[in-house]
Structure formats: C-alpha cells, structure tokens
N, C-alpha and C positions, 0 to 999 in steps of 0.2 A: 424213594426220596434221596437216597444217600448215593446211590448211581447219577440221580441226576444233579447232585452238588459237588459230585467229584468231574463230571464235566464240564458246566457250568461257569464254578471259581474259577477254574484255569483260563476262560476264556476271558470271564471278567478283569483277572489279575495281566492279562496280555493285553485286553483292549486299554486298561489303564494305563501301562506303560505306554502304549502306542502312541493315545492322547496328548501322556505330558510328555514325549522326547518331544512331540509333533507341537511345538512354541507356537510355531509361527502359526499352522492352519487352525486351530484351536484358538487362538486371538481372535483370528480375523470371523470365525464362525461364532464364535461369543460377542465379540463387538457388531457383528451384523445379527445375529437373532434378539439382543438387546434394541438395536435400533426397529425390528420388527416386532415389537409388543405391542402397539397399537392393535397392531392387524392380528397378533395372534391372541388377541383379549375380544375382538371381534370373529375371530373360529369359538373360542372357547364359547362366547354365547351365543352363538348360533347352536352349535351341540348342545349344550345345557339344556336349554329354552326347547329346543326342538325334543330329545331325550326326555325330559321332563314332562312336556304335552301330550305324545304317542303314548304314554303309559295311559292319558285318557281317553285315546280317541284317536285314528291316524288325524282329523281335521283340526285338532289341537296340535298336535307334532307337527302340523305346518302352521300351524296358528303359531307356534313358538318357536319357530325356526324364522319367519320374519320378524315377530318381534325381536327377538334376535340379531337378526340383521340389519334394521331401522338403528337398533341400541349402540350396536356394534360401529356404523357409518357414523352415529353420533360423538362419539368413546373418540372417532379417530380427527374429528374438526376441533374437540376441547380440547383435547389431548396437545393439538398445535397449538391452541391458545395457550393452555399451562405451558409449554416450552419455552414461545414468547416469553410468559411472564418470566419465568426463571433466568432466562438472559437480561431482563429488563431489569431485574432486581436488582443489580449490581451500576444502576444509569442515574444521574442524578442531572434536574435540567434546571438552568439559571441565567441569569439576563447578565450574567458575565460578560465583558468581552472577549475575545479570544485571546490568549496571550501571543506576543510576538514570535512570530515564526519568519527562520529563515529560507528564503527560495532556493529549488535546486535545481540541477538540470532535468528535465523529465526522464522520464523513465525511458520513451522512447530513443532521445539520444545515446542514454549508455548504453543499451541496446546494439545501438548500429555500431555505436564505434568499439562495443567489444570485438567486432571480428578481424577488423583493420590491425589489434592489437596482440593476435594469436601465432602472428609468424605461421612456424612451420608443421605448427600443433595441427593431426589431421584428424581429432575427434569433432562429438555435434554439440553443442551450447543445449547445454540442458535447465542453466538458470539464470535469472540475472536478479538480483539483490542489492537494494539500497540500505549500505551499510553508515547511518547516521552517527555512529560515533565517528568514523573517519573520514565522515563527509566524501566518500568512494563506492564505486560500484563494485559489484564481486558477480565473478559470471564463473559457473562450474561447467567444466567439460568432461562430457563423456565419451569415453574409448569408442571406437568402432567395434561390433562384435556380439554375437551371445553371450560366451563366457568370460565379460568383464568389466573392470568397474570404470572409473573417473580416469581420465588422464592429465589434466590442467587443472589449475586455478590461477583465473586472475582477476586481483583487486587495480582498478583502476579512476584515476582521476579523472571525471569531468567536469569541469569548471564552467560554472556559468556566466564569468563574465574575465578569461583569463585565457593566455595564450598558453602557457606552463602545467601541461599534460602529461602524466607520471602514470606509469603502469609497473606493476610487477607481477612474474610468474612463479607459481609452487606448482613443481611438477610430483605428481603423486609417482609411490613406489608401485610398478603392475605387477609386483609377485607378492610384495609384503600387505600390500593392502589394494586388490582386486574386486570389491564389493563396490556394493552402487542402488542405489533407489530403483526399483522396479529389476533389480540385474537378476537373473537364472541360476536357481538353486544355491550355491552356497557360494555366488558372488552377488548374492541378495542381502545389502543393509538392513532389510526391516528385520529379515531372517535373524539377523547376527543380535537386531535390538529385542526382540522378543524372547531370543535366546538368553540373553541380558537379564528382562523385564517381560514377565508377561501381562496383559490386559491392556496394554497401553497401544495408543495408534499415534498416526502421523500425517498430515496434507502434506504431497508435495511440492505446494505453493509456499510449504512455509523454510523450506530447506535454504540451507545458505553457503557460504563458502567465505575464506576469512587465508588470509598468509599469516602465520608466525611466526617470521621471517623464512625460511625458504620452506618452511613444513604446513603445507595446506591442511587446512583443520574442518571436515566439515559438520554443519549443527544440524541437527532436525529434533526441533520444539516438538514436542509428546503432549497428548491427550489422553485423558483418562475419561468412563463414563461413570455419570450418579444418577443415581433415583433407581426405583423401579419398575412402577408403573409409566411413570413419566420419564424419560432417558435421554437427561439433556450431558454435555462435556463439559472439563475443565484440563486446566490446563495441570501436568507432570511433571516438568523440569523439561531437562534437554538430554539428547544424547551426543556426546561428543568422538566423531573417528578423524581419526593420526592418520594421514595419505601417507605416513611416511612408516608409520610402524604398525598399523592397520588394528592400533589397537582402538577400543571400542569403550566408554565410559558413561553410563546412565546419571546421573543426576540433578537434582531437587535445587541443587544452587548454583544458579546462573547467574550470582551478579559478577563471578570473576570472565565470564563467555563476553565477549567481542560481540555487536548487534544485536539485530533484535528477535531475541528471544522469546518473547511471547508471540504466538501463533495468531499470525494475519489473518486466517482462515476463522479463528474465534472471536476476534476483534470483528470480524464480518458479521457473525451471527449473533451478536449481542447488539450492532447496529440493526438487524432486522429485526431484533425482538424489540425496538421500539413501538411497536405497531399495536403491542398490549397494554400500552400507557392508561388504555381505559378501559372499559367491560369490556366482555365477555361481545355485546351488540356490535360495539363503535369497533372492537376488531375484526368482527363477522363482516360490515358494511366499509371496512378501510375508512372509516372516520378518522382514526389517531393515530399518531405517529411521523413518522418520515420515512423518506425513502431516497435514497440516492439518487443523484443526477444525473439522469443519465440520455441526455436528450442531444445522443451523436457527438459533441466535442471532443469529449471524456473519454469517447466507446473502448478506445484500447486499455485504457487505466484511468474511470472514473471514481474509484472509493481508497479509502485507504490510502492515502498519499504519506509516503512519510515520510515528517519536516522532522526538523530540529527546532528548540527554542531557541531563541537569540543570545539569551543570557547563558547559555551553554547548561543548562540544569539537567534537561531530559531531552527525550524528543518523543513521537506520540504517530498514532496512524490517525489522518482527519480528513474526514472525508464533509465534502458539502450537502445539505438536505434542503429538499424541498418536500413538502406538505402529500401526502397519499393523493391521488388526484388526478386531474388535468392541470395545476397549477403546476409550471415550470418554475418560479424566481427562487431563488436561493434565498429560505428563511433561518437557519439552521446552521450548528458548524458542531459533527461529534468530536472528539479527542479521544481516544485508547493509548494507556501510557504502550511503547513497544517492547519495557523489559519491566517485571514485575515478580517479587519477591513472594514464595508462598506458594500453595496449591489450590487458591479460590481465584475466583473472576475479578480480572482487571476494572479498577472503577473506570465507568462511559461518562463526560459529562457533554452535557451537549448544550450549548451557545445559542442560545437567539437573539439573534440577528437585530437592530435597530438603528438605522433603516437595514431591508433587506436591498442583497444583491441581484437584480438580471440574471439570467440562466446563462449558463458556460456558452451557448450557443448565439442567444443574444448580445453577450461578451465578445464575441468574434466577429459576427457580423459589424460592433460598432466599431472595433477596431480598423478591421477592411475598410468601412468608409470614410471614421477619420484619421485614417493613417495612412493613406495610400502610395505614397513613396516609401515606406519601407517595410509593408507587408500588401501584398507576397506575390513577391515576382519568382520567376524560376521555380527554382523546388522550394522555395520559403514557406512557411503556415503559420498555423499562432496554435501551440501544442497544448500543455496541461494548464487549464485556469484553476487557481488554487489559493486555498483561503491561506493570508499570510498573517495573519491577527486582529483583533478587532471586526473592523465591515469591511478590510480590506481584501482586495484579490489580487495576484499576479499571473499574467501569461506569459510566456515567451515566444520569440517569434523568431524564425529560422528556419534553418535547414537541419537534417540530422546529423550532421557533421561540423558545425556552426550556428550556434544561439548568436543573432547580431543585438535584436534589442527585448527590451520587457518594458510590460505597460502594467500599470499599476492602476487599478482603482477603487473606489472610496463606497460603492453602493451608491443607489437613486439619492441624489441632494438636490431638493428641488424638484425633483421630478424627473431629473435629469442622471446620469449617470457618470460623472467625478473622473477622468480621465489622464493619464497621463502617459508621455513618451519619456522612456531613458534607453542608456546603452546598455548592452548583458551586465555591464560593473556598476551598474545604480546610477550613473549619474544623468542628471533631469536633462533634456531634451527640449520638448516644449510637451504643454499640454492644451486638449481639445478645452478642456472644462478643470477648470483647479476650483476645488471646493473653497467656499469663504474660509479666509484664516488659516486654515491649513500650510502645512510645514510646504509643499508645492510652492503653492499659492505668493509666501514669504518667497522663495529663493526663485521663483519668477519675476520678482518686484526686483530684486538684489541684482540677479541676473540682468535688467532692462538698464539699473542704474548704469551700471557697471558699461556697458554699451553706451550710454548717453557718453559718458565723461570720454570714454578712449576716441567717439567720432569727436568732440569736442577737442581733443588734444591732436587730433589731427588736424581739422580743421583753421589751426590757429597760426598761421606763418610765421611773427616772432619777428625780435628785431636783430637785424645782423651786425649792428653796428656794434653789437657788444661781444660778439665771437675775437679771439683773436686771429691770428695771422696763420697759423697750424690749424685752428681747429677749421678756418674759413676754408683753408686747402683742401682738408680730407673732404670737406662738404660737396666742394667741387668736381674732386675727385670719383666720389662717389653718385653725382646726378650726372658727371659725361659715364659711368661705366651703364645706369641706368639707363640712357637714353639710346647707346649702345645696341643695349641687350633691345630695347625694343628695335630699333629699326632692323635687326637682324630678324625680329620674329615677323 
C-alpha cells in the first residue's frame, strides 16, 4: 500500500498542477461537461437501472436498462422545459406600450460601409457592433495570420438621414497586444481571460470594439454557469483588453464600459425561454410564448435590434414576436435593457401589441406597391422593419450605401395598415393611409393648407398701378430676362 501511494500522489500532485496552469482547457471542459448533464444523468440511469436489475435476472438488467433509457430521454425534454422556465423568470408581460424608440441605420449598411472606411488596413472584419451610446458602428479587424491578434478598430458614423459621415481609427499595438478571439496559443484572448478568471465563457457575437481616443479598447461580455442539475447562464461582467498596452482587465462593473455590455447572445435565450410561459403541455405542443420573426425580411438581423430610447435614458435589444405557430403578424415587442448592473438576468418585458402589426414581409410587399417611385429601383430594398414604440414600425429604404427614405407605420387601423412616406431625416412625404387623428394625419391637413394659400398667392395678378416707378422697372426687367431665358430653351 505504501509503494503504491508513493507512486500514485506524485502523479496526482502533477496531474493537478497540469489542470490548474491549463485555465483555459479546463474552463472549456468544465463549461461543456456542465452543459452535458442532461445526457450524462441519462448514462447514469441507464447504468443504475440496468446494474440494479441483472443482479435479479439478466431480463431484469434489460428490463432496467430501458427503463432507464425511457427515464433518461424523459430527464432530457424537462430538463429544456426547466431551462425555459429559468430564462423566463426574469420576463414580465404587459399591455404597455413600447416606449419611444429611435431609428438607426440597419445593420446591414454599417456593414458595407465599414470596408470603404479601412483605407489601407489589410486585415479581415471580424465584427461589426451597434454602439448605442454613440449612436456609431464599431467594426474590429483582424490581422492576417496564425500567430496574431487585431489590427484596427473603427468606430463609425452612419447616419440615417445625414450627409455628415465621421469615422475614426485606433490602430492596435502587434507586439504589445497580439491576442485576438479564436487566435493560436498565447495570441488567444480567451487564453489570456481564463488566465484572468476562470469558469467563465464568452460568444463571439457578443464581442465589441470602442476608440478611447486613439487606443482601441476591446469588450467581451462573460458568462458564468448556475444550477446543477439544471445548467442554465448568467451574466459575469466584462473583460476589458488595451490594443495598445495589451493589458487585460476582468470585471463585475461595467457601468463605466462604453456599449452594450450585457451579452446579445443571453438576451437571445431569455427571448426563447418565453415559450415556458405555461405548463410543462402547452410548451411540449408550442402553445405559448413567442417566437421571433422571422419570415425572410429580417433573415440577416431579425431579433435583437438595438435602438436607443428617445429620451436618451437607455437603449435595449427589441426584437418583434409573433405567436408559436403558423401565424406571421407581429403581436409582441420584447425589450432586454443592453447594459445592466449585477450578476442576475436582465429583466425581459414584453409589449403586446393593440392593434398588432403585419409581418415584416407583408410590411414590404405593401411598401413595393404603394410606393412605387421610390422603392426599389436599382439596388434599392426596404431593409430592417423595426418596432420604434408603441404599434409603431419603421423601415428603410435604399441602397447600402444610401438610406433615401423611411416609411413609418401604425399597425392594422381599420383593417387597413397606417402608412407613411418620409425622407431618411423624418420629414413626411405623403402617405398611402394616415391613421385618423394621428400626428401624420395633422401635418398632411397643414401641409395641403399651406399649398392652397401659395397657388392662391400666385394665382392673384395684383394691381400695378400702385408699384412705383423703380419698383415697375425691375418688374420689367425681370419678365424680359424670363422670357429670354425661355426662348433660349
């Protein structure tokens, strides 16, 4: 016994060291065998069950090796109920309106126009991030290479309805800070975070990038897991890396972090834990809940949009819902605030709709018909339809280079869907259908006046006998230069 504890400890005392220098792989196999207890709670009674029986009988040892397995398949469909509910716990639903929200550019234009804005930077666009504090996109570029991390960041302006387009670049340090999301070996960020912190994870969806003035700063919002048996996430704080000094910072308080800090990716699964609104049945059968929009319009970025409030308080991920189902309309609006203090779940409230809106897809098609002169010739579309508070929605309509107009509408009034034409900068156009009373509605009455009186003020020739003698001149002056200019044309 004493021979075989003097071999033994050594190896034990070696394997342990191995474990904890080894941060990183040791995370990731703790955070994945935690995400596979379902299944390994169904080995376990398969073994039990089976172990159990053969001691009576081998026809019992299979007798208890499917029950077993029956128990086990069962363990793993509650199991996703309870997970549901535990995202869902945190959701509160109310015939609130939505609050006002302001429009942005879609995702998809800051997109294109980050690469126009890279000059002579010859790494690959690894992100792009709608930074709602600065009303600016942030797009992280990565080096070319195995051995390396980030080479740009840039925050940039795109304006939805504004010629006045602002970019700036923070170029990272490649010796001082060489790390990177997904990068090789020890120009591995997560490496560096885990070395940090360990047990904590990260989506790459949820990564960002931010200038502090010329020193690119980048965030990745952290997860942690809870429960046991049941192994749902929350949120950890953030970790903050210095492009410039590559140093590396873990924490718990993000309200001094720039963006949005709480994890997109979470704010996802807490919308899809609505689904456990009701029993254990009505979530077996998709009875309850919602489910995102997702019916082609949307397809590149249908959940999670994230506005800003009007009143400048916060801003929120909000995505639109329609009912589990075949039903397409949009009855639903969730909110996830995007920065949140603490290490529990962001409160979900979710907005029902009265009246509800048309599907994003039926949204477009009405646009196409009644707006036919200014969507969509050439490369034009009608890109993200998005709830901007209350029943209302905006789309835009352009190119990815150029938002020209946005249409606003009000949800079925009447039966009918509420309509309106403006320019990218708000201002009314005409509309197909202006809701009764509505603020439209008003400034299409104001607008019509205002056109009566100026054809009337033309219209009126006026008596000239009361001009003088200068002013009769220039009058003259000015119908020969008029009459001029036409016969020329």
């Amino acid at each position: 016994m004493g021979r075989v504890l003097w071999w033994v400890l050594p190896i034990v005392a070696v394997a342990g060291l191995i474990v904890w220098w080894a941060s990183y792989a040791t995370t990731i196999v703790v955070w994945e065998l935690r995400n596979l207890t379902p299944w390994l709670v169904l080995l376990a009674l398969v073994i039990l069950l089976a172990v159990a029986g053969a001691r009576a009988g081998v026809f019992l040892g299979w007798l208890g090796a499917a029950t077993g397995l029956v128990l086990g398949i069962g363990w793993l469909f509650y199991n996703s109920y309870l997970q549901d509910r535990d995202y869902a716990a945190a959701m509160s639903v109310v015939d609130d309106p939505v609050p006002s929200l302001n429009a942005r550019a879609p995702y998809l234009v800051g997109e294109a126009q980050a690469a126009p804005n890279l000059g002579d930077v010859t790494g690959e666009i690894a992100d792009i991030t709608y930074l709602p504090d600065a009303d600016r996109f942030g797009t992280l570029v990565e080096r070319r290479g195995w051995l390396s991390g980030y080479e740009v960041g840039l925050v940039q302006e795109v304006p939805l309805g504004s010629n006045s387009r602002s970019s700036q670049r923070c170029a990272f340090d490649l010796d001082a800070a060489g790390a990177r999301i997904g990068g090789w070996f020890g120009h591995n960020l997560g490496r560096k975070i885990s070395a940090e912190q360990r047990w904590v994870r990260f989506d790459e969806r949820d990564v960002y990038v931010y200038c502090a003035g010329d020193t690119p700063m980048v965030v990745v919002p952290l997860k942690r897991q809870v429960g046991v048996l049941t192994v749902t996430e929350r949120p950890a704080g953030a970790a903050l890396y210095n492009g410039r000094t590559g140093q590396l910072t873990v924490t718990t308080d993000t309200a001094s972090i720039p963006g949005s800090t709480y994890p997109i990716s979470l704010a996802a699964r807490q919308r899809e834990g609505t689904a456990a609104v009701g029993g254990f049945a009505d979530w077996w059968f998709e009875r309850g809940g919602w489910d995102a929009s997702d019916d082609g319009t949307n397809e590149d970025n249908n959940s999670e949009f994230t506005l800003r409030y009007t009143d400048g308080s916060n801003s929120a991920y909000v995505t639109p819902l329609t009912p589990q189902g075949e039903a397409s309309s949009v009855v639903a609006v969730s909110t996830v605030p995007t920065r949140q203090t603490g290490l529990a779940l962001a409160p979900m409230t979710v907005h029902r709709l009265n009246p509800t809106w048309s599907s994003p897809e039926a949204v477009v098609a009405l646009i196409k018909a009644e707006y036919r002169d200014a969507c969509c010739w050439n490369e034009d579309r009608v890109f993200e339809v998005v709830p901007t508070g209350g029943t209302t929605w905006t789309a835009t309509v352009g190119s990815e280079q150029s938002i020209r107009y946005r249409v606003e509408g009000r949800g079925q009034v009447n039966g009918r869907e509420a309509t309106c034409l403006k320019t990218a900068e708000g201002v009314l156009i005409r509309c197909a259908y202006a809701a009764p009373g509505s603020p439209e509605e008003q400034e299409l009455k104001r607008m019509e006046e205002q056109k009566q009186q100026q054809e009337q003020q033309q219209g009126q020739t006026g008596d000239l006998s009361g001009l003088t003698d200068r002013q009769l001149a220039e009058l003259n002056t000015r119908l020969a230069e008029e009459l001029s200019r036409r016969l020329k044309d």
